[in-house]
N, CA, C and O atoms as a GROMACS GRO file, in nm:
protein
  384
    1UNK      N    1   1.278   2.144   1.232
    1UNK     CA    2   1.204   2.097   1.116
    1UNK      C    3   1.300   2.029   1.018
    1UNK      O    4   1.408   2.083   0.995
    2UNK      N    5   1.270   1.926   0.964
    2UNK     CA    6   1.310   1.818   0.894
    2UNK      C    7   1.354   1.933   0.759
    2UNK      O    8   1.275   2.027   0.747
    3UNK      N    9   1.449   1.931   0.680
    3UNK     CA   10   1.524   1.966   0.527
    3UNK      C   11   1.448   1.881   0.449
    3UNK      O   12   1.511   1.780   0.478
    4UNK      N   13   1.368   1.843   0.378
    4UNK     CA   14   1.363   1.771   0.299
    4UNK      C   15   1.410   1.780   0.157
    4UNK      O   16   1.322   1.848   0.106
    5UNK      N   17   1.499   1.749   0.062
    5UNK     CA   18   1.577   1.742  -0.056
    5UNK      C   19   1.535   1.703  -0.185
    5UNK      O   20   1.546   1.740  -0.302
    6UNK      N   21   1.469   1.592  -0.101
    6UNK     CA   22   1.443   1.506  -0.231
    6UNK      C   23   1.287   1.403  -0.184
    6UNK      O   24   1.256   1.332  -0.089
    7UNK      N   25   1.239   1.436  -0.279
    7UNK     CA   26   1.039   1.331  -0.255
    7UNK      C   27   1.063   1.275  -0.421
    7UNK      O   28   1.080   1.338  -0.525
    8UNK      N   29   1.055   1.109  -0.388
    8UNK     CA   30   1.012   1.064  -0.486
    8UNK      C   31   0.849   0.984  -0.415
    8UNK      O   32   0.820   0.938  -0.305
    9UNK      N   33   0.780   0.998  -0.534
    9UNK     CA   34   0.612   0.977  -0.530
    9UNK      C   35   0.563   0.867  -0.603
    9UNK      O   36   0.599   0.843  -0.718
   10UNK      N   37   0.474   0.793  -0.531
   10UNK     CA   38   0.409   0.734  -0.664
   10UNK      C   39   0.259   0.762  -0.674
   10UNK      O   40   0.192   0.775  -0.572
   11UNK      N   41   0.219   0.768  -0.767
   11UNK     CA   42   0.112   0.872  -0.781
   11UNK      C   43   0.009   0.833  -0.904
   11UNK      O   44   0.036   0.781  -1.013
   12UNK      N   45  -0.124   0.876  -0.847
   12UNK     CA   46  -0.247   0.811  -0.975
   12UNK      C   47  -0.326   0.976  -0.986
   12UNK      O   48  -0.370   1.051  -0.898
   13UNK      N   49  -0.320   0.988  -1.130
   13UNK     CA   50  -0.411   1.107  -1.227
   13UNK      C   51  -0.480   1.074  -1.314
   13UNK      O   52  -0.461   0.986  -1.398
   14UNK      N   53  -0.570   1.143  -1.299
   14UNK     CA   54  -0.654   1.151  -1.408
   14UNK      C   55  -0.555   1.159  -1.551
   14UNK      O   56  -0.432   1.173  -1.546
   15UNK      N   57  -0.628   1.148  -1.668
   15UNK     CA   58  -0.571   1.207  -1.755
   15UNK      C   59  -0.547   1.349  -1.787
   15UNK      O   60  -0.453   1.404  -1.845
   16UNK      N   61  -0.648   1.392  -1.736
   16UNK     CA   62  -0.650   1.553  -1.732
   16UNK      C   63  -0.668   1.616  -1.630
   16UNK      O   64  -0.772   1.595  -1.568
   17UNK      N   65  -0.562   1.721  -1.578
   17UNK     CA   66  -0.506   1.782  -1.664
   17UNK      C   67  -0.347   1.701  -1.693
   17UNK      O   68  -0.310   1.602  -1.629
   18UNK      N   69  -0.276   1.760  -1.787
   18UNK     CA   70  -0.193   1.648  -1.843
   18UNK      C   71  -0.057   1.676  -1.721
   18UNK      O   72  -0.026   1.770  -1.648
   19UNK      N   73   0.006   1.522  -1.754
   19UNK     CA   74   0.152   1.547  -1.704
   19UNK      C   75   0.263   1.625  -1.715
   19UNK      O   76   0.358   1.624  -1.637
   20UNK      N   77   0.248   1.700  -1.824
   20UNK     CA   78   0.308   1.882  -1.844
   20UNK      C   79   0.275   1.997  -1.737
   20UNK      O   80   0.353   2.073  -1.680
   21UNK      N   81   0.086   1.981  -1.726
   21UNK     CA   82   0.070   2.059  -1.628
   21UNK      C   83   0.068   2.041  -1.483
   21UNK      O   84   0.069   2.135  -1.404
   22UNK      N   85   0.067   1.949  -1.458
   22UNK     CA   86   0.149   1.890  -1.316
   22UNK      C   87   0.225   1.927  -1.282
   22UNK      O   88   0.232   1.981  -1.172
   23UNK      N   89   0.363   1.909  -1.399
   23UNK     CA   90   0.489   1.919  -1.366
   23UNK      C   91   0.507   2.091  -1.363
   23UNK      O   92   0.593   2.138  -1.288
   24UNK      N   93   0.457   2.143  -1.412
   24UNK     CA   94   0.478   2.303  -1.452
   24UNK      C   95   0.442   2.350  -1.291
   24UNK      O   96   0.515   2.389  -1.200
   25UNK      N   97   0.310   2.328  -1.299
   25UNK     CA   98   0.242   2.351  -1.100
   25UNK      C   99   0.356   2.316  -1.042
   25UNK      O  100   0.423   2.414  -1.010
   26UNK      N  101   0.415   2.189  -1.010
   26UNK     CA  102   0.462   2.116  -0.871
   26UNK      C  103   0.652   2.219  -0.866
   26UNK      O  104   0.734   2.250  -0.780
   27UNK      N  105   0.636   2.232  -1.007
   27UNK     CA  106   0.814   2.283  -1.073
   27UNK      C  107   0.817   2.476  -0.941
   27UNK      O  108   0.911   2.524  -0.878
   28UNK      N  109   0.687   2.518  -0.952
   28UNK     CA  110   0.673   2.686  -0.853
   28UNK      C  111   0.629   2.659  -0.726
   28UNK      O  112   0.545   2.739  -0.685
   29UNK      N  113   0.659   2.575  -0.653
   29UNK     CA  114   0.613   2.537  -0.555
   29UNK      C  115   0.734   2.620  -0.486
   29UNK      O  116   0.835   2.642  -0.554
   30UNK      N  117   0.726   2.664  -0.363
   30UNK     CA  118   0.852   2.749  -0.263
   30UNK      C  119   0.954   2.610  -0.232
   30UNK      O  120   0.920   2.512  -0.165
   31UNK      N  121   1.015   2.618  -0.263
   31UNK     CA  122   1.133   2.497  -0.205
   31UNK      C  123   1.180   2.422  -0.311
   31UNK      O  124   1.273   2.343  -0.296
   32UNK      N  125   1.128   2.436  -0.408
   32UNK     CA  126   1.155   2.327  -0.548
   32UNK      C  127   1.189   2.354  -0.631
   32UNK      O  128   1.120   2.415  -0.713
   33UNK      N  129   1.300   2.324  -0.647
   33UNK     CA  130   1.403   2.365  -0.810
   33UNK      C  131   1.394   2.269  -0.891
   33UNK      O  132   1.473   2.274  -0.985
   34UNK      N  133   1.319   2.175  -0.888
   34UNK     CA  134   1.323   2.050  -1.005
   34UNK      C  135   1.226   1.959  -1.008
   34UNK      O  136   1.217   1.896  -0.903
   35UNK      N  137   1.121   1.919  -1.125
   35UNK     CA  138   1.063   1.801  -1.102
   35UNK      C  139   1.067   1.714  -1.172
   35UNK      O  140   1.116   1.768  -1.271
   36UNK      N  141   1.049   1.597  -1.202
   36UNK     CA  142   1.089   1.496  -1.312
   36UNK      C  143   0.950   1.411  -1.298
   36UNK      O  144   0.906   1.391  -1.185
   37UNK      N  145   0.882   1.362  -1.410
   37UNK     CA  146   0.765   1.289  -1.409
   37UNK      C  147   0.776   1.173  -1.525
   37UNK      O  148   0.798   1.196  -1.644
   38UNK      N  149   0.758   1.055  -1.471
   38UNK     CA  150   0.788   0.947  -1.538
   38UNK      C  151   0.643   0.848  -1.510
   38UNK      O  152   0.593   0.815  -1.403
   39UNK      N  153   0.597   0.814  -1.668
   39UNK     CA  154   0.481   0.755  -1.670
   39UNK      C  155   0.493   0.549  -1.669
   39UNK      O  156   0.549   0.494  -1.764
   40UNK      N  157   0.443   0.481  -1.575
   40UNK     CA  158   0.430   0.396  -1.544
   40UNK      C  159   0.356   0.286  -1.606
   40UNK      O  160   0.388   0.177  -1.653
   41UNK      N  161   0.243   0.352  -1.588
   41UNK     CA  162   0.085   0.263  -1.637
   41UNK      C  163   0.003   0.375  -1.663
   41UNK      O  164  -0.011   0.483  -1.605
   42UNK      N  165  -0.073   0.299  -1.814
   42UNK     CA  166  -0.222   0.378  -1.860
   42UNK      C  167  -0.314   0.280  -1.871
   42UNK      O  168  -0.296   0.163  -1.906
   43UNK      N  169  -0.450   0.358  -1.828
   43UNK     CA  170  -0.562   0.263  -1.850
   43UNK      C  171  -0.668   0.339  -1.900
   43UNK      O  172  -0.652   0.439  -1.970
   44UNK      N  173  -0.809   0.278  -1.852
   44UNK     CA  174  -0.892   0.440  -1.940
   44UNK      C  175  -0.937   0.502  -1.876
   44UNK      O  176  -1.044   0.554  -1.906
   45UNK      N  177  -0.869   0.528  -1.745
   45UNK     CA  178  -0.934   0.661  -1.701
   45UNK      C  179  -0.792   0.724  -1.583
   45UNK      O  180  -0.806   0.820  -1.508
   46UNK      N  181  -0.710   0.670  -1.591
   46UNK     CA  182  -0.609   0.706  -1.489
   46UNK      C  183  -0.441   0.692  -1.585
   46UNK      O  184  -0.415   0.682  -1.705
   47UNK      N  185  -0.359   0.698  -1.462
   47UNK     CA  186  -0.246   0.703  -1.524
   47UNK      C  187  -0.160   0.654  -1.390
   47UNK      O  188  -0.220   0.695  -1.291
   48UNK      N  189  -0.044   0.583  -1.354
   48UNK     CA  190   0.062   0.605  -1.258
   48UNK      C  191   0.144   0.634  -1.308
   48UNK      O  192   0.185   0.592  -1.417
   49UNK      N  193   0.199   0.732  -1.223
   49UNK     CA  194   0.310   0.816  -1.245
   49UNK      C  195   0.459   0.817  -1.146
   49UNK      O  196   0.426   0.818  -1.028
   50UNK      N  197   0.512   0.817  -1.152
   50UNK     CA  198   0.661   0.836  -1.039
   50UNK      C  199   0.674   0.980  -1.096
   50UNK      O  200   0.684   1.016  -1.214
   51UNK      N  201   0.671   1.080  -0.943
   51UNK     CA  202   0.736   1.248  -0.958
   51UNK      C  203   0.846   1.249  -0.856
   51UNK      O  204   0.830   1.210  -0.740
   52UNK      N  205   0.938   1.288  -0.896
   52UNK     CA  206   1.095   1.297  -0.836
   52UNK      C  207   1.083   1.462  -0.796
   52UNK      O  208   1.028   1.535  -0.879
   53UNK      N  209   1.118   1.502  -0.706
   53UNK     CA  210   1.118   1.667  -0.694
   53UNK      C  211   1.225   1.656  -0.605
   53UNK      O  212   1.249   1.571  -0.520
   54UNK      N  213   1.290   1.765  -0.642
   54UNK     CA  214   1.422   1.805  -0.568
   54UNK      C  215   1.422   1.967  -0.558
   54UNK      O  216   1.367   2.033  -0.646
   55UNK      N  217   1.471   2.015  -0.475
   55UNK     CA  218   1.468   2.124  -0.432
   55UNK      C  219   1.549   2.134  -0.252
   55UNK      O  220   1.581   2.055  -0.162
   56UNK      N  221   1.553   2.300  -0.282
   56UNK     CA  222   1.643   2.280  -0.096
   56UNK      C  223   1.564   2.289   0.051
   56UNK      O  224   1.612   2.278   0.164
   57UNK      N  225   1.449   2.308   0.015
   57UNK     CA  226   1.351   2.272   0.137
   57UNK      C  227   1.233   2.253   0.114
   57UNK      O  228   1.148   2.331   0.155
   58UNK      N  229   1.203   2.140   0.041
   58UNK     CA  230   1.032   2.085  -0.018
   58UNK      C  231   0.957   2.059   0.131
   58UNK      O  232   0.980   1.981   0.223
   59UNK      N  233   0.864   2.156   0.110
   59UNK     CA  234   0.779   2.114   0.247
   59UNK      C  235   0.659   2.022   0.142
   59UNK      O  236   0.613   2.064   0.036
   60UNK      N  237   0.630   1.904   0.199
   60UNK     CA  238   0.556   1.826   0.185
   60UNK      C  239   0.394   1.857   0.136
   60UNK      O  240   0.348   1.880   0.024
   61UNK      N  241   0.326   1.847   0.281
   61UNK     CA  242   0.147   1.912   0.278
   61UNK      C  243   0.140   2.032   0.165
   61UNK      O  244   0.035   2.061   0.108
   62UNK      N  245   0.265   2.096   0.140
   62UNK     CA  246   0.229   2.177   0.002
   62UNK      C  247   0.224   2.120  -0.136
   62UNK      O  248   0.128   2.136  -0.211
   63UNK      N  249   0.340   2.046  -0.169
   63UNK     CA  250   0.325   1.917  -0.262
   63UNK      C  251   0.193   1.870  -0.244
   63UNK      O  252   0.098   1.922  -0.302
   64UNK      N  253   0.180   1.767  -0.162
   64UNK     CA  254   0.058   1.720  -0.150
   64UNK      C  255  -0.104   1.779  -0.203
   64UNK      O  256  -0.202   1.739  -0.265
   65UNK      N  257  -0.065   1.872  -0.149
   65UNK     CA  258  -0.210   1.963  -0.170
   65UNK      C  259  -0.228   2.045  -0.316
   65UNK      O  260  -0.333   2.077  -0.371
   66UNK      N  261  -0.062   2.073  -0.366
   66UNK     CA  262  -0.054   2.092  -0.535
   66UNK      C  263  -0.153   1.982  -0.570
   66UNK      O  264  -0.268   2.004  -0.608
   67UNK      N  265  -0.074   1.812  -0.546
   67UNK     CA  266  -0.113   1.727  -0.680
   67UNK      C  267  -0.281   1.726  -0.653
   67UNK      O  268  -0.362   1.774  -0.733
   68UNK      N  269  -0.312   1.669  -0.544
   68UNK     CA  270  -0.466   1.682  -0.467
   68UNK      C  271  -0.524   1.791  -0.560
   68UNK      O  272  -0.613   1.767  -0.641
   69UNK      N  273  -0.484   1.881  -0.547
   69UNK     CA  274  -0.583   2.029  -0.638
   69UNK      C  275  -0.635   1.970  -0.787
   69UNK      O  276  -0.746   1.988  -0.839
   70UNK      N  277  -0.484   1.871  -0.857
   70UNK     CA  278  -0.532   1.865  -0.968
   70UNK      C  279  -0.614   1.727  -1.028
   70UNK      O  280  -0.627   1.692  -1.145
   71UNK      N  281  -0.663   1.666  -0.910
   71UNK     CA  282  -0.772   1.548  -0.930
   71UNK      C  283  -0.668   1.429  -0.897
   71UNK      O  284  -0.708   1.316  -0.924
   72UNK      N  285  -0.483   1.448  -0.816
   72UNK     CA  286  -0.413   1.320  -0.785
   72UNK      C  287  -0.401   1.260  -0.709
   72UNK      O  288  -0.432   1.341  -0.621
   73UNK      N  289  -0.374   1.149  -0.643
   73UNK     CA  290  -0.368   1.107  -0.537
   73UNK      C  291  -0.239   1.030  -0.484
   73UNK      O  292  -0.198   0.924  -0.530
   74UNK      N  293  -0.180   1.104  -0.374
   74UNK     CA  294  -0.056   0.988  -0.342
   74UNK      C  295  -0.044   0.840  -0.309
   74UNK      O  296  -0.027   0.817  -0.189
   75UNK      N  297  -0.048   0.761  -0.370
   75UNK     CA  298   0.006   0.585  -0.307
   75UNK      C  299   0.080   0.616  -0.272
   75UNK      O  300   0.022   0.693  -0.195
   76UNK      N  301   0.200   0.636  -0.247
   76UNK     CA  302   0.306   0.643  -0.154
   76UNK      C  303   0.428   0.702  -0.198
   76UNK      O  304   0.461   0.718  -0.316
   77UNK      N  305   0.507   0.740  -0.080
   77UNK     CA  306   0.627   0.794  -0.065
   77UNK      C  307   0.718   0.700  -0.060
   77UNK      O  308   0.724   0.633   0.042
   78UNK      N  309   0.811   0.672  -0.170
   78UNK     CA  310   0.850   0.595  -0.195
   78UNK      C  311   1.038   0.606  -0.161
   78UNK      O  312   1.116   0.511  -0.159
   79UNK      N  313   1.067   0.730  -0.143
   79UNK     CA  314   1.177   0.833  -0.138
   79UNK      C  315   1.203   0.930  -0.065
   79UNK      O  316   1.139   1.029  -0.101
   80UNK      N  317   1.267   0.948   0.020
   80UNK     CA  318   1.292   1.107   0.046
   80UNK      C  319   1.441   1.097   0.102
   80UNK      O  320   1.500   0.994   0.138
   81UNK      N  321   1.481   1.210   0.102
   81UNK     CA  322   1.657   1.241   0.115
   81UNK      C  323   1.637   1.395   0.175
   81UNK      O  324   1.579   1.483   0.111
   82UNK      N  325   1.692   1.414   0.303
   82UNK     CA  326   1.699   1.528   0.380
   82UNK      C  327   1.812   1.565   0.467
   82UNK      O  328   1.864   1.460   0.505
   83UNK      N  329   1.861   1.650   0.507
   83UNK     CA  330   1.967   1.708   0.504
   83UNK      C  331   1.980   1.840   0.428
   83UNK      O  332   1.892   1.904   0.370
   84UNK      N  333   2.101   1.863   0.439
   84UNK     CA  334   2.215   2.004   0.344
   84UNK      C  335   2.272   1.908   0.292
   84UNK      O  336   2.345   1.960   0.209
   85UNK      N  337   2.287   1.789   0.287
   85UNK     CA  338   2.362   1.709   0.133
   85UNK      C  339   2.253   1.589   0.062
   85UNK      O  340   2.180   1.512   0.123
   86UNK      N  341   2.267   1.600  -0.051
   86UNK     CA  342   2.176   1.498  -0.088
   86UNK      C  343   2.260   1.335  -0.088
   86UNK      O  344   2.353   1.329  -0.168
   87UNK      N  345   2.236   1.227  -0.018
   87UNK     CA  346   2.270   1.126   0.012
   87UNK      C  347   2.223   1.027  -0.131
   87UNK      O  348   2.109   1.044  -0.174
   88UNK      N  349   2.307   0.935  -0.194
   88UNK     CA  350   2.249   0.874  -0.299
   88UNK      C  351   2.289   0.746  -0.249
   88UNK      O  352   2.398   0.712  -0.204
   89UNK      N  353   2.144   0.659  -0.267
   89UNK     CA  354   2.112   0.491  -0.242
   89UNK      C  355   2.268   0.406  -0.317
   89UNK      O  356   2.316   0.400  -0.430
   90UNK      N  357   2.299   0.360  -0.206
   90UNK     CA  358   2.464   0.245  -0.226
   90UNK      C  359   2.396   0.130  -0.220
   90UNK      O  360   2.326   0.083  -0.129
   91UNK      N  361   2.440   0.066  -0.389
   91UNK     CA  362   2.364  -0.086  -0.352
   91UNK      C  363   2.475  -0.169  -0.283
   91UNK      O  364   2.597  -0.150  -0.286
   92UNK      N  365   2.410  -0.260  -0.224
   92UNK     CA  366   2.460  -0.386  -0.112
   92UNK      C  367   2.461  -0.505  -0.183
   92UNK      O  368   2.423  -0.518  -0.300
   93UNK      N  369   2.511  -0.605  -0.103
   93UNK     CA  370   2.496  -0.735  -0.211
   93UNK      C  371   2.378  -0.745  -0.202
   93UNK      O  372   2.321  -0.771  -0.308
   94UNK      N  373   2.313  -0.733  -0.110
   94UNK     CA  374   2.138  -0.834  -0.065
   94UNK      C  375   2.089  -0.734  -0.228
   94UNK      O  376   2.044  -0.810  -0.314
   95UNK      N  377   2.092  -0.622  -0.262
   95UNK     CA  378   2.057  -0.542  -0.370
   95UNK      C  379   2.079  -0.618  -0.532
   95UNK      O  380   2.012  -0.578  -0.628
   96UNK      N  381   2.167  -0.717  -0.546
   96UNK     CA  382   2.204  -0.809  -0.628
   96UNK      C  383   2.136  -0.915  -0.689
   96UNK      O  384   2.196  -0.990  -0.765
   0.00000   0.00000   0.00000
């Protein structure tokens, strides 16, 4: 089974319940020592969000089924880093 380290998300919520309580839920999840939530776009009835979670073995379908519980939906996986070391993105020239 895959380590997973690191899930970055991009992600659409309701307004309620708020991006505090998201983060509080997704923060007790078994595998997750960290979440970070950064707001994108507001409109009048939604929100996008980017959630960064790090932890030493994030199983996924549990994430998933956190944000799902609270009215969210994943667009996509935009991130992930797995292993026993966390690997950080080296920009290239083409990155320039």
């Amino acid at each position: 089974m895959t380590r997973i380290r690191r899930l970055v998300l991009d992600v659409l919520k309701p307004h309620h319940p708020s991006t505090i309580e998201l983060a509080g839920k997704l923060s007790v999840v078994d595998g997750v020592t960290g979440v970070n939530i950064g707001l994108y776009e507001v409109d009048q009835r939604t929100e996008n969000i980017k959630i960064t979670i790090e932890g030493d073995n994030i199983e996924y379908e549990v994430v998933k089924k956190e944000i799902e519980k609270l009215g969210a939906v994943i667009h996509s996986i935009d991130e992930v880093a797995a292993g026993s070391l966390l690997v950080e993105e080296v920009e290239t020239l083409q990155d320039r």
